[in-house]
C-alpha positions in Angstrom: 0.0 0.0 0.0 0.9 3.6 0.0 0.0 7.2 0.2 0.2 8.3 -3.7 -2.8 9.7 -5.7 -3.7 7.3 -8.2 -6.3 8.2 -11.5 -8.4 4.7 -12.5 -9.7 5.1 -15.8 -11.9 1.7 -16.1 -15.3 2.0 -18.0 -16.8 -1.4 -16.6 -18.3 -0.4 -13.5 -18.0 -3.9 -11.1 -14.1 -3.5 -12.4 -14.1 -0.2 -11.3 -15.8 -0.2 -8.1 -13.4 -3.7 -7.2 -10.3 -1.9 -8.2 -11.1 1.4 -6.1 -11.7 -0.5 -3.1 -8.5 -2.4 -3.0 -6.6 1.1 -3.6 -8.6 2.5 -1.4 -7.9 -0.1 1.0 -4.5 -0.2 0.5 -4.1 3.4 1.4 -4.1 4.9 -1.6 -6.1 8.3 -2.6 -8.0 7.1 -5.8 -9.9 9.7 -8.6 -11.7 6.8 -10.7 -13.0 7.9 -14.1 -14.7 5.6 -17.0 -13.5 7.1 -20.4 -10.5 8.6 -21.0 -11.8 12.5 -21.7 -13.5 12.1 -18.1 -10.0 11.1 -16.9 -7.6 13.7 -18.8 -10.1 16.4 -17.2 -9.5 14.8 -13.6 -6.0 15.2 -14.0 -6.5 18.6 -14.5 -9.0 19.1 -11.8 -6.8 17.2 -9.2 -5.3 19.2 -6.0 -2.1 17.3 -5.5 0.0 15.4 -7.7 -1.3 11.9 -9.6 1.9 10.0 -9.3 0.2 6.8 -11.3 -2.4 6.3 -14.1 -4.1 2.9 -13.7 -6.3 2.4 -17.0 -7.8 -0.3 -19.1 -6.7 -0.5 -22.6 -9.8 -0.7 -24.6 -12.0 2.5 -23.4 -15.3 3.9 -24.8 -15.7 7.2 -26.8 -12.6 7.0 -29.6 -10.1 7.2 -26.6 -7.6 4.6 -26.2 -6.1 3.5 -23.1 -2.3 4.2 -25.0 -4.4 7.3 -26.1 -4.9 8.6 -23.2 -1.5 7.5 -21.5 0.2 9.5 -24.1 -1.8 12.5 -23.3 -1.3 12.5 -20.1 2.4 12.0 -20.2 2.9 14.6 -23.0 1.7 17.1 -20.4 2.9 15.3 -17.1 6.1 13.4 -18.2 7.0 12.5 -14.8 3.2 10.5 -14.4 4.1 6.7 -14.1 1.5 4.2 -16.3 -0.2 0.7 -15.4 -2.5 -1.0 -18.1 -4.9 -3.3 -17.7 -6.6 -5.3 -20.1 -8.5 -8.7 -20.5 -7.8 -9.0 -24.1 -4.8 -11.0 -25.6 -3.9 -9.0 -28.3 -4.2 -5.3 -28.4 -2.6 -2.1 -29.2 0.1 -2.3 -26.2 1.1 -6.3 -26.8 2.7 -6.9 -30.1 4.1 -10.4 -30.8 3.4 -11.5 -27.3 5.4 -8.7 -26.2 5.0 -5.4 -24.2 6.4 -3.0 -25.7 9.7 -1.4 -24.0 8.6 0.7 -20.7 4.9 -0.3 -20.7 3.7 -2.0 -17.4 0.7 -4.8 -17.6 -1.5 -5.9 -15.6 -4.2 -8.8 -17.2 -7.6 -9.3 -16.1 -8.5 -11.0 -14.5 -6.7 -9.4 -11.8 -6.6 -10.3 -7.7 -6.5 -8.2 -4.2 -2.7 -9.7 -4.1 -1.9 -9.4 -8.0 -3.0 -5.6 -8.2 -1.3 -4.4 -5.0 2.2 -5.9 -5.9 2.0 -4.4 -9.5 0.8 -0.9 -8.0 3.6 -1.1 -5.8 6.0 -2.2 -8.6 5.6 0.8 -11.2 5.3 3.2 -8.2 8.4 2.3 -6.9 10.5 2.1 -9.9 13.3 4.8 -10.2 12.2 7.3 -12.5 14.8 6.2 -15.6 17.7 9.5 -16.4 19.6 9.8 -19.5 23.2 8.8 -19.2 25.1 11.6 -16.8 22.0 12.9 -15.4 21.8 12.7 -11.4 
């Protein structure tokens, strides 16, 4: 668990409302949105810092989970990105592969599953080009 802010973008409500309890039970302050529009405008809106970005790949209205991940980071580079997805092939897996720097978590996901993963991307060192401290 933690104390970060985290934005869920998930569009299927019984996701949603499963994955904001166990943030919100593991500590963490959660903003939950269900398309990515609604979500870019929370960023916005927030008071503090989002430190993570935990949205579902395949999203309603002509937004894009990798849509809506570049968005966001093009405007807050320093915002750290989970997907989720149930699907075996889409935009972000290509050949069975992720592609460089993306962080996945499949559905269906556990209590156990999602709080390691959270933890995982929220812990990583942000990376620095060569000679950078």
């Amino acid at each position: 668990g933690g104390r970060e802010t985290i934005l869920l973008c998930e569009d299927d409500d019984n996701v949603r409302a499963y994955s904001l309890e166990v943030l919100r039970d593991l500590g963490y302050e959660v903003i939950a949105a269900g398309d990515g529009p609604t979500a870019l405008a929370a960023l916005e809106a927030a008071d503090g810092p989002v430190e993570l970005l935990f949205t579902d790949v395949v999203l309603p209205g002509g937004m894009t989970g990798a849509d809506l991940g570049q968005a966001a980071r093009s405007r807050w580079p320093g915002l750290k990105i989970l997907f989720t997805t149930g699907y075996a092939r889409d935009a972000i897996v290509h050949h069975g592969r992720l592609d460089a720097g993306v962080d996945l978590l499949t559905k269906p996901f556990g209590y156990a599953d999602l709080a390691a993963k959270v933890r995982e991307v929220l812990d990583r060192a942000e990376e620095r080009p060569a000679g950078v401290a």
